[in-house]
C-alpha positions in Angstrom: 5.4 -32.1 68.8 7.8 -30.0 66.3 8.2 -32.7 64.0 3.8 -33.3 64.1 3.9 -29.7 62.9 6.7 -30.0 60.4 4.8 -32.9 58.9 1.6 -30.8 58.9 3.1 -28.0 57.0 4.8 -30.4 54.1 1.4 -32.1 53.9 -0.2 -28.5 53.8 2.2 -27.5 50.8 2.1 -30.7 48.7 -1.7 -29.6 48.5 -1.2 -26.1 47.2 1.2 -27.3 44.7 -1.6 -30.6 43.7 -4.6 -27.7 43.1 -2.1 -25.4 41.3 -1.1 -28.1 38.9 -4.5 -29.7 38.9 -5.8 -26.1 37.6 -3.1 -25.0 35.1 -4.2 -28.1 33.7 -7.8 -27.4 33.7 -6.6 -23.8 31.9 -5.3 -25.4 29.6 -8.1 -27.7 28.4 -10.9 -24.5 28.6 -8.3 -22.5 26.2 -6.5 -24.3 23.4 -4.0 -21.3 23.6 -3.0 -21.1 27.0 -0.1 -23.8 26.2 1.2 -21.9 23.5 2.7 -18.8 26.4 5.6 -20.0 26.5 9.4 -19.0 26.0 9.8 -18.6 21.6 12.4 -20.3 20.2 14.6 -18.9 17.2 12.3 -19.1 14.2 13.3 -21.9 11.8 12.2 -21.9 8.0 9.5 -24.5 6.8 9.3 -24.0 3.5 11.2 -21.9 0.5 10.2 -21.5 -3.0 11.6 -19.3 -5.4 10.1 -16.5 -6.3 10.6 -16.3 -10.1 9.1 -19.5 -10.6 5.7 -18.3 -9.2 3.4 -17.4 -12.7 0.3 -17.4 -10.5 -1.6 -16.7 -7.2 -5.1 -16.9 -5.9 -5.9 -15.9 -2.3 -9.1 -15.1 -0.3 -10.1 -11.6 1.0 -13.6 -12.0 2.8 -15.9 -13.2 0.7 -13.8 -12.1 -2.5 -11.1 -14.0 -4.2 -8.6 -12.6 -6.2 -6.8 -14.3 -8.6 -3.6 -12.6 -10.3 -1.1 -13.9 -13.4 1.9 -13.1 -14.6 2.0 -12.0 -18.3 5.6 -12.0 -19.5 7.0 -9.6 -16.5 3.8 -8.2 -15.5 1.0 -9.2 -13.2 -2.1 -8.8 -13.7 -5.5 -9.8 -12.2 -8.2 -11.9 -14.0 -10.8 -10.1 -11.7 -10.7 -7.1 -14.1 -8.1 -6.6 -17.0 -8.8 -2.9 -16.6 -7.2 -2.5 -13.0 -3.9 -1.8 -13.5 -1.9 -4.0 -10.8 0.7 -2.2 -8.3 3.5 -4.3 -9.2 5.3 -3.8 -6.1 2.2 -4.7 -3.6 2.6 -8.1 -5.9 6.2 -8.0 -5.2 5.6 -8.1 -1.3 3.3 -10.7 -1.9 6.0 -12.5 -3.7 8.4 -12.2 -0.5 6.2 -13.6 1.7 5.1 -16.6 0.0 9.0 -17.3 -1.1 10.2 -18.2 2.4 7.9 -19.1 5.2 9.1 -18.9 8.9 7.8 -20.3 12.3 8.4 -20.1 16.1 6.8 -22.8 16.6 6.0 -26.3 15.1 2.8 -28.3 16.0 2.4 -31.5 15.3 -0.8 -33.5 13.6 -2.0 -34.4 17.0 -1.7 -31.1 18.9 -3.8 -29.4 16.1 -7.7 -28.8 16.7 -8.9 -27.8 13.4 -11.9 -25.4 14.3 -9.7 -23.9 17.9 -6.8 -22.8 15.4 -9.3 -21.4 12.8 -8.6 -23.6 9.9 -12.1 -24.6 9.6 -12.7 -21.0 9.1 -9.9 -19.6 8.0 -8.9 -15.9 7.9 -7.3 -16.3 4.5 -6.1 -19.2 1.6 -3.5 -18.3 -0.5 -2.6 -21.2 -3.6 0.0 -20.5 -5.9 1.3 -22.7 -8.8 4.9 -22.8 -9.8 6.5 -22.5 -13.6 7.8 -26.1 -12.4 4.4 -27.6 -12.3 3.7 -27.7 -8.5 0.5 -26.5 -6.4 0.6 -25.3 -3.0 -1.7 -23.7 -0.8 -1.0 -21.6 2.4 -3.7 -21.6 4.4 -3.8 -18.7 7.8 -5.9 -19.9 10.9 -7.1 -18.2 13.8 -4.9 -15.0 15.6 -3.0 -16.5 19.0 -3.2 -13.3 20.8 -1.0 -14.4 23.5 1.6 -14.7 21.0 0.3 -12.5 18.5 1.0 -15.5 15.9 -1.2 -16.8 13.2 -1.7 -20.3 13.2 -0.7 -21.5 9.6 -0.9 -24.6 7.1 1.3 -26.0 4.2 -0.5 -28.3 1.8 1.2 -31.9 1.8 2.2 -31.4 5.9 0.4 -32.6 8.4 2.3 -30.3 11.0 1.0 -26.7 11.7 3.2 -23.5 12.4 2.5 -20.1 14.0 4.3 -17.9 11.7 4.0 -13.5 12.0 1.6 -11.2 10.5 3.3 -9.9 8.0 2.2 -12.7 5.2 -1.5 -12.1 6.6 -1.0 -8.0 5.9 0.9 -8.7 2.5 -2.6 -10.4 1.2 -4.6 -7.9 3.3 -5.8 -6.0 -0.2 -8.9 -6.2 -2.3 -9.4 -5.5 -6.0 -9.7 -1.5 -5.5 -6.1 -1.4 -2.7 -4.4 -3.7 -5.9 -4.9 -1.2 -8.2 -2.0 1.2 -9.1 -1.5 4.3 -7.9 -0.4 6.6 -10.9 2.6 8.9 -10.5 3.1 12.1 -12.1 5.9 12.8 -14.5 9.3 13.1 -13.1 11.0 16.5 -13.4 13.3 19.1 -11.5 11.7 22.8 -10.8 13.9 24.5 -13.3 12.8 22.3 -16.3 8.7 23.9 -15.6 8.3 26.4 -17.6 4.5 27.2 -17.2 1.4 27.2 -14.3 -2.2 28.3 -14.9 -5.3 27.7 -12.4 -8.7 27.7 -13.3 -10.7 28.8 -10.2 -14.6 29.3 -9.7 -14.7 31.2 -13.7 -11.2 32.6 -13.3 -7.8 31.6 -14.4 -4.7 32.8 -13.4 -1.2 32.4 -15.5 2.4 32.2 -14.7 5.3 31.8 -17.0 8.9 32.1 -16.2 9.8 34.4 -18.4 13.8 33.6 -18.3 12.4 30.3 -20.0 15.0 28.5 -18.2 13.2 25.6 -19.5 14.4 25.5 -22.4 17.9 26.6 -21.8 19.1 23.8 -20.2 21.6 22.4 -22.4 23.1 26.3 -22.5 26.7 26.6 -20.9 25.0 29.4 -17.9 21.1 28.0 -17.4 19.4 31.4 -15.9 17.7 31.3 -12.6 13.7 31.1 -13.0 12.2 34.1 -13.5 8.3 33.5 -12.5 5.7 36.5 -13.9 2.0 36.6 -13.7 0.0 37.4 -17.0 -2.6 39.6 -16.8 -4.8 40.3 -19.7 -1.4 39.9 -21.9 0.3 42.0 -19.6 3.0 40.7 -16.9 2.7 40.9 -13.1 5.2 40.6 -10.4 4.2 37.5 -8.0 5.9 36.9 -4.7 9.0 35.1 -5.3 8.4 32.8 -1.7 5.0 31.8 -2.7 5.8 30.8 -6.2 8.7 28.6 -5.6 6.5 26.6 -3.0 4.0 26.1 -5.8 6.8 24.9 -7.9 7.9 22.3 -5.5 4.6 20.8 -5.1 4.0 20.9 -8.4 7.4 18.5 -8.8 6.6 16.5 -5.9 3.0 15.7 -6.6 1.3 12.8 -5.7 -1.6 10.9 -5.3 -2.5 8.7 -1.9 -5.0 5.9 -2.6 -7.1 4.9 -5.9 -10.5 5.5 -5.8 -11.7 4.4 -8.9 -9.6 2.6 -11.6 -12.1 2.9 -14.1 -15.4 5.3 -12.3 -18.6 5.9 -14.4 -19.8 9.6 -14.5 -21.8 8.9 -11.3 -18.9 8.3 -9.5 -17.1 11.1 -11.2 -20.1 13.8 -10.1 -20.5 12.5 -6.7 -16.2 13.3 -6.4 -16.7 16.7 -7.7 -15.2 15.9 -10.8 -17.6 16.8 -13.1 -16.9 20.3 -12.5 -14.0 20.7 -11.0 -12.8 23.5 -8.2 -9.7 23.6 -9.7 -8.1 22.8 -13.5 -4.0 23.1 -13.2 -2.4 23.0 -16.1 1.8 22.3 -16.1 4.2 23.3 -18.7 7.5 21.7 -18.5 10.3 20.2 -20.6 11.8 16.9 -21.3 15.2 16.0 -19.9 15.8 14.2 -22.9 17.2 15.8 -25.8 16.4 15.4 -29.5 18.7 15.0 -32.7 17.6 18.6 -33.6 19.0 19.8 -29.8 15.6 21.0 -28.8 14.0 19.8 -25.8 10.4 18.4 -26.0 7.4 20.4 -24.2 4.9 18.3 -22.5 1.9 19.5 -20.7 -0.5 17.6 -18.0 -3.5 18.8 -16.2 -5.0 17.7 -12.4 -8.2 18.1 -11.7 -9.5 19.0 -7.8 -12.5 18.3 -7.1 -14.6 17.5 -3.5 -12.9 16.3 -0.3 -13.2 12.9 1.2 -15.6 13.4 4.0 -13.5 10.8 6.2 -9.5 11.5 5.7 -9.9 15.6 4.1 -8.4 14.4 0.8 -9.1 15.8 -2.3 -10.3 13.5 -5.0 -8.3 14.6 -8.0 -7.6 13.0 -11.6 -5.4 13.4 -14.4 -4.8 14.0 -17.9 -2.9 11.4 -18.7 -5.2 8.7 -16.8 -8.9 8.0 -16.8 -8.8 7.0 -12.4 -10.1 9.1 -9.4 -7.3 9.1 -6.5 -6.8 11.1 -2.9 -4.3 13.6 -2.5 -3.5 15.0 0.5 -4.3 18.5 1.4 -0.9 20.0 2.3 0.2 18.5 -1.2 -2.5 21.0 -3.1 -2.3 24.0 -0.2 0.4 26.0 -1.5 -0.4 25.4 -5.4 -4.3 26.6 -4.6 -2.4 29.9 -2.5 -1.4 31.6 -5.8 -5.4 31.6 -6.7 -6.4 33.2 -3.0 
């Protein structure tokens, strides 16, 4: 009788383990990416090309495609020759495409073309090489069990799920390419000069110990920061104006808005008249034959606020774009006018 029973119960189990198999296999055929949770392997490189041999690179974003060229050690972007290209966005671009790695290798009869997205893929990046060659990346579909991209080199058959980061490196339209502009590069004691132009009014500060231009002097005098009133000069809190000063060296802008905006763009920023015109004096580290230093002045212009992140829209002297900058960057420069 105990061995009837025994026998029962190994029948009993050998028919769990039948309908367990039987439906890990029917998971499998419903999702193409059920397979792919398994353990990863250590990634293994696929395919390397150097970097200095790539001269030019066209890649998909949406329904745009973007085509960039390098002009001696430049890149630019036959899109627009007026956008000025962020050279290191293009330099990420370049690390990514140089060395290609995977944690998994699938060969030409595992792939299913429209279940790995390469019917529609999410982006196709070609590239052609001073050495005459042609290849063409192409991303797939998102495994999120993985969180892998399933990827494809021209001239293999095979396919690879390789990280985000090549996908995010590419993840920039015409406008996100576009260079940021930085501000001239100076230390707090080489400024020599603020004034703010606020709603009709403008206010003036000099340092007055001109420290400025007494830098190449054995003792350099500690900044001596006055306010001008109607040619007269005004004590200003020494706290408050030294924060102004460090923005002022530290300034910059977030994103580009416009590379090259029309006066319709400029007006619906603010820009047209601006809430705020500031106007920096400062010297050159540099020094001349003569042993003069060089003056140099640049203006920012404030205008609205960007009704989703806060930011100002601001623009410069010395370039014709519309960027954000961030509010705590302007807060304690627009203090000395409150």
């Amino acid at each position: 009788m105990k061995k009837k029973k025994g026998a029962i119960k190994l029948i009993l189990v050998l028919l769990v383990l039948i309908l367990l198999g039987g439906g890990y296999a029917a998971l499998t055929v419903m999702d193409p990416f059920a397979e792919e949770e398994v353990e990863e392997e250590e990634d293994e490189i696929v395919k390397e090309v150097e970097a200095d041999t790539i001269s030019k690179i066209v890649y998909t974003q949406g329904k745009e495609q973007i085509e960039l060229y390098l002009d001696g050690e430049t890149w630019k972007t036959a899109n627009d020759e007026k956008c000025s290209v962020n050279q290191y966005t293009v330099s990420a671009m370049l690390n990514t495409l140089k060395e290609v790695k995977t944690s998994r290798t699938l060969k030409a009869e595992e792939i299913d073309e429209e279940a790995f997205g390469f019917k529609e893929p999410k982006k196709v990046i070609t590239f052609d090489t001073t050495e005459g060659d042609e290849i063409t990346y192409t991303i797939g579909a998102l495994n999120e069990i993985v969180d892998k991209y399933y990827f494809k080199i021209s001239g293999d058959e095979n396919a690879y799920l390789i990280d985000s980061t090549m996908y995010n490196s590419f993840d920039y339209n015409l406008l996100k390419l576009a260079e940021v502009v930085e501000f001239p590069s100076f230390q707090d004691t080489e400024m020599y000069g603020l004034s703010i132009k606020h709603a009709g009014e403008t206010k003036v500060y000099m340092d007055v110990a001109d420290a400025a231009h007494k830098q190449n002097e054995e003792n350099v005098p500690e900044s001596a920061w006055k306010q001008y009133v109607n040619g007269k000069t005004k004590k200003v809190n020494k706290d408050k104006m030294q924060k102004a000063v460090d923005s002022i060296v530290s300034l910059s802008n977030s994103e580009c808005v416009s590379y090259a905006p029309t006066e319709k763009e400029r007006k619906a920023c603010g820009l047209d008249e601006p809430a705020y015109v500031i106007t920096v004096n400062y010297t050159t580290a540099s020094v001349e034959e003569d042993g003069e230093v060089e003056d140099k002045e640049f203006c920012v212009y404030v205008g609205g606020n960007d009704k989703d992140s806060g930011e100002y829209y601001v623009s410069c002297s010395f370039d014709e774009g519309i960027y954000t900058m961030n509010v705590s960057t302007l807060s304690d420069i627009i203090a000395m006018v409150k």
